[in-house]
C-alpha positions in Angstrom: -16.3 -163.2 142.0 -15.9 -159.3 141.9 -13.6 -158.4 139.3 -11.3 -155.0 140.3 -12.7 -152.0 139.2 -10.0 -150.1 136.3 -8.1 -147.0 136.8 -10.7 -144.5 135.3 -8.5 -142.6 132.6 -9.8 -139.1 131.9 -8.9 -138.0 128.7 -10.6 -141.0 126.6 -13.6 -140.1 128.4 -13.5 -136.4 127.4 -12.6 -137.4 123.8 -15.5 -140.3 123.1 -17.6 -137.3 125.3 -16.4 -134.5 122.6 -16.7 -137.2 119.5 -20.6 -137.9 120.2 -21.5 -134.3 121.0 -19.8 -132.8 118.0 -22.0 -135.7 115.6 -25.4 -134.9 117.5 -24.0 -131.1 116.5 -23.6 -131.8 113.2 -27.1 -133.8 113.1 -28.8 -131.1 114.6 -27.2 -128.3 112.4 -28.0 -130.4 109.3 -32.0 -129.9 110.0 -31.7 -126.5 110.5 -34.6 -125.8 108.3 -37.1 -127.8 109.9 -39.9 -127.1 112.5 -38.6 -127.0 116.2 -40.5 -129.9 117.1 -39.3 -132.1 114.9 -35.5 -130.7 115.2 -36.0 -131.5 118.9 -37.1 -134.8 118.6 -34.2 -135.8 116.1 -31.8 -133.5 118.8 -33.2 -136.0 121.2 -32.7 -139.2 118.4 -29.1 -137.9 117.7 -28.5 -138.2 121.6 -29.6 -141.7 122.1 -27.9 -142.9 118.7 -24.6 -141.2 118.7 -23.9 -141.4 122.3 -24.9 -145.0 122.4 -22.5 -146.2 119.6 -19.8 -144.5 120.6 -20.4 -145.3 124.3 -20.9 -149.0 123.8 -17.3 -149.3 121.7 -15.6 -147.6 124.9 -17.5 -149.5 127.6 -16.6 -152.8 125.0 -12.7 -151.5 125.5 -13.0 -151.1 129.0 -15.2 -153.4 130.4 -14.6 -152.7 134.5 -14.5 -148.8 135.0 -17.1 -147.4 137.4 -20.3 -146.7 135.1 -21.3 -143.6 137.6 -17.8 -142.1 137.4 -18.0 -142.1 133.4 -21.3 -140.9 133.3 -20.4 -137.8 135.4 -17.0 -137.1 133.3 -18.9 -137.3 130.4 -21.4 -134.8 131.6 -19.3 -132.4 132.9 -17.2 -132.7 129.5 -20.8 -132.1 127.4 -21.8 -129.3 130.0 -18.5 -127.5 129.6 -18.9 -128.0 125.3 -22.1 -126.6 125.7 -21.0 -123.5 127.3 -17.5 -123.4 125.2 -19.4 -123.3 121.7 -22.0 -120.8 122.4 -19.4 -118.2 124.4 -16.8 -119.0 121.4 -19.3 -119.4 118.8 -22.4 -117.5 119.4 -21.1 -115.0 121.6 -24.1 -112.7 121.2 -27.1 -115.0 121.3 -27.9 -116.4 124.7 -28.6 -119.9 124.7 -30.0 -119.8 128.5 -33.2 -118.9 126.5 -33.5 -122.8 125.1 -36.1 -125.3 126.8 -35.7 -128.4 129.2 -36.2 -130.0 126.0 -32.7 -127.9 124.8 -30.5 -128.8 127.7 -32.1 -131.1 130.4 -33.6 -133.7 128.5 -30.6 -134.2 126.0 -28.3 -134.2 129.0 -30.6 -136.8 131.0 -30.9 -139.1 128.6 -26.9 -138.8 127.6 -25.6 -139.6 131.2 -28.7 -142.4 132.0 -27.7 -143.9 128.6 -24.0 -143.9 129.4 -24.6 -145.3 133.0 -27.0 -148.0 131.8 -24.4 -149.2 129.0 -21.4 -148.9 131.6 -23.4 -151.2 133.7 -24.4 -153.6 130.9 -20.9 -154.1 129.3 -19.2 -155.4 132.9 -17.8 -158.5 133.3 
């Protein structure tokens, strides 16, 4: 039997999105003072861990949206925070200096991880 897909609903996409990038912001920020390898594997860590718990309570709520369709809201909504805290907060550093391991790995492994639990938790 194929179940009916749900409405997709936005906004508690772009919120669970915010909540998980502001805690891997706050995890990152709190090793401030440690090598950059290190931070980047814990920025990496923080991705996986925060993401996944808070993605796995929403796709446990809403068990038959289109795992694809989240995963590109929620990274459009993390690409858009990105770019919204360093022109509001960092206005004069530039961040297109940082590393695949700064932006395209985090991002990779946020949207794979968010498709892969979207596709998990159907019914």
């Amino acid at each position: 039997m194929n179940a009916q897909k749900q409405q997709i609903q936005v906004l508690p996409i772009v919120l669970v999105t915010i909540l998980s990038w502001l805690l891997v912001l706050f995890g990152v920020n709190a090793l401030e003072e440690i090598p950059v390898w290190p931070r980047v594997f814990m920025h990496n860590f923080f991705v996986l861990l925060f993401f996944g718990m808070v993605f796995i309570s929403y796709f446990r709520m809403q068990k038959r949206v289109n795992a694809f369709a989240v995963s590109i809201i929620a990274l459009s909504t993390y690409c858009v925070s990105e770019i919204a805290f360093w022109i509001i907060l960092y206005p004069g550093k530039a961040p297109y200096v940082f590393s695949f391991s700064d932006w395209i790995l985090p991002a990779f492994l946020m949207t794979s991880l968010i498709y892969f639990f979207g596709k998990l938790f159907r019914t």
